[in-house]
C-alpha positions as CSV (number, residue, x, y, z in Angstrom):
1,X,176.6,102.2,135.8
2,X,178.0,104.5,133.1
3,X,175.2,104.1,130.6
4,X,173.0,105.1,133.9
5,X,174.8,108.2,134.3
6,X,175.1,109.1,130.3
7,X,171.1,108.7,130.9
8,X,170.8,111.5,133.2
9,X,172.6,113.9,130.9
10,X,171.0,116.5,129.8
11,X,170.0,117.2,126.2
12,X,172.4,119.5,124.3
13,X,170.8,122.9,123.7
14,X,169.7,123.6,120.1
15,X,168.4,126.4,118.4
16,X,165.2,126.2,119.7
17,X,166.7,126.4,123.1
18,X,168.0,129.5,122.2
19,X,165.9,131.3,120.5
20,X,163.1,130.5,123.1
21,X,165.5,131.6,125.9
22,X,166.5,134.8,123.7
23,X,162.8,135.8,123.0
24,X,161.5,135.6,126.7
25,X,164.8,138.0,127.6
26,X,163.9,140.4,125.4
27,X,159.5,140.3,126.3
28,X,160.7,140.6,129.9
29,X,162.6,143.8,129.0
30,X,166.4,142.1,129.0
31,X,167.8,142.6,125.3
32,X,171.2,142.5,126.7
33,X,170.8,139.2,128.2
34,X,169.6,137.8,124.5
35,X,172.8,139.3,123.1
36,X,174.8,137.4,125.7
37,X,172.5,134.1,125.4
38,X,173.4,134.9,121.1
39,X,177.1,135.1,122.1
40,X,176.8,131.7,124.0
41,X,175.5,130.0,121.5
42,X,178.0,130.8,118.9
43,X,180.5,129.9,121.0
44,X,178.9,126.2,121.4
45,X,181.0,123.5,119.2
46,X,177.6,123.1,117.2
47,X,177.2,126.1,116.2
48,X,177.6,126.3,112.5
49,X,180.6,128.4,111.9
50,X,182.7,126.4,114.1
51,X,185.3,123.8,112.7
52,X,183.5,120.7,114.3
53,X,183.1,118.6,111.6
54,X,182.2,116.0,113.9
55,X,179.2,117.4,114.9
56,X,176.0,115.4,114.5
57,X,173.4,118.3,115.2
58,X,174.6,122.0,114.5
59,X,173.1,124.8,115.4
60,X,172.4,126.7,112.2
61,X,170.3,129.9,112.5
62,X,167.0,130.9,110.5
63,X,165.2,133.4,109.7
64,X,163.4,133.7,112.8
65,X,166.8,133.2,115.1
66,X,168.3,136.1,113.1
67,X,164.6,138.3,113.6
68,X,165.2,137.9,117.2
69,X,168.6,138.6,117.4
70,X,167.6,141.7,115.3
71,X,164.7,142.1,117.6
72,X,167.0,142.7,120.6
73,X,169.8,145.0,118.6
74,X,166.4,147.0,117.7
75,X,165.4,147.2,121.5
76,X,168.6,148.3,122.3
77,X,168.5,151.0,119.6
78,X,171.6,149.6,118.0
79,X,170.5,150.5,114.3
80,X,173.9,149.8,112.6
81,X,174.1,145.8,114.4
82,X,170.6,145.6,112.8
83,X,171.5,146.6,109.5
84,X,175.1,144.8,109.7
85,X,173.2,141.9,110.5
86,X,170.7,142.3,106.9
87,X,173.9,143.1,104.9
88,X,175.0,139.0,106.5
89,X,171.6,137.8,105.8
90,X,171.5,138.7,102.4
91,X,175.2,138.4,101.4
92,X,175.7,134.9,99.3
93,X,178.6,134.1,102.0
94,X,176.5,135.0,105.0
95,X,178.2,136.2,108.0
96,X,179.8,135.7,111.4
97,X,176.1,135.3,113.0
98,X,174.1,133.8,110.4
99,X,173.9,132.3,107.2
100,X,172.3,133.3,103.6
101,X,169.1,133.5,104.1
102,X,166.1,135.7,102.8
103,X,165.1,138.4,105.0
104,X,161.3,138.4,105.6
105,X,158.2,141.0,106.3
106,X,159.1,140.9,109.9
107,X,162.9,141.2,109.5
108,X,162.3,144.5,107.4
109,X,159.5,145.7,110.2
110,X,162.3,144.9,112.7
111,X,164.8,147.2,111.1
112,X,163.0,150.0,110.7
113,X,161.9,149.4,114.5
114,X,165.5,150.0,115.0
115,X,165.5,153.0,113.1
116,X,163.2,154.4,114.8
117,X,164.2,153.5,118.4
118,X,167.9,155.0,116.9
119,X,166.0,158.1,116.4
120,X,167.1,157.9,113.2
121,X,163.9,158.6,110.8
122,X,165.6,159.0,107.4
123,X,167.7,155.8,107.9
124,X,163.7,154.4,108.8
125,X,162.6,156.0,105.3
126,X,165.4,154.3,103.5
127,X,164.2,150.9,104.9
């Protein structure tokens, strides 16, 4: 009976999961609720700043988790969690939310998005 039950587990999320779930919050108008669905995640055992060495499967996020994520900081017109979050990408450490990795055309677009939802153009310019 126990293997029976083990069977009707669900799968664990991933980050697939979440970024799905994060991009449909913020195309339905809720970047608040991708910033919370972000905040679950990294609070998962998997995810990859977490001391779980355990951990078959962790959740390690890409470039396109960390556009999203940027994405809904840009909505929000939250310029300085967008740019905090390009200083992580590009620092050789990484950061809290995301690992080295090498921004790409739509992770600059998505900045200056923020900028310009910020209302602040020369900060855009500087982009």
């Amino acid at each position: 009976q126990m293997a029976s039950a083990s069977a009707l587990m669900p799968p664990a999320p991933t980050l697939v999961t979440y970024s799905t779930l994060m991009s449909r919050a913020i195309y339905l108008g809720k970047a608040p609720v991708a910033l919370r669905l972000w905040k679950l995640m990294k609070s998962q055992a998997e995810y990859f700043r977490n001391e779980n060495t355990k951990c078959r499967s962790p959740i390690v996020p890409d470039v396109k988790a960390a556009n999203i994520l940027m994405n809904a900081h840009a909505k929000l017109g939250d310029y300085e969690s967008a740019l905090d979050l390009m200083h992580q990408m590009a620092s050789e450490e990484g950061g809290d939310d995301v690992p080295p990795m090498t921004p790409n055309l739509v992770t600059w677009n998505t900045l200056t998005d923020a900028c310009h939802r910020a209302g602040d153009l020369s900060a855009a310019l500087d982009v």
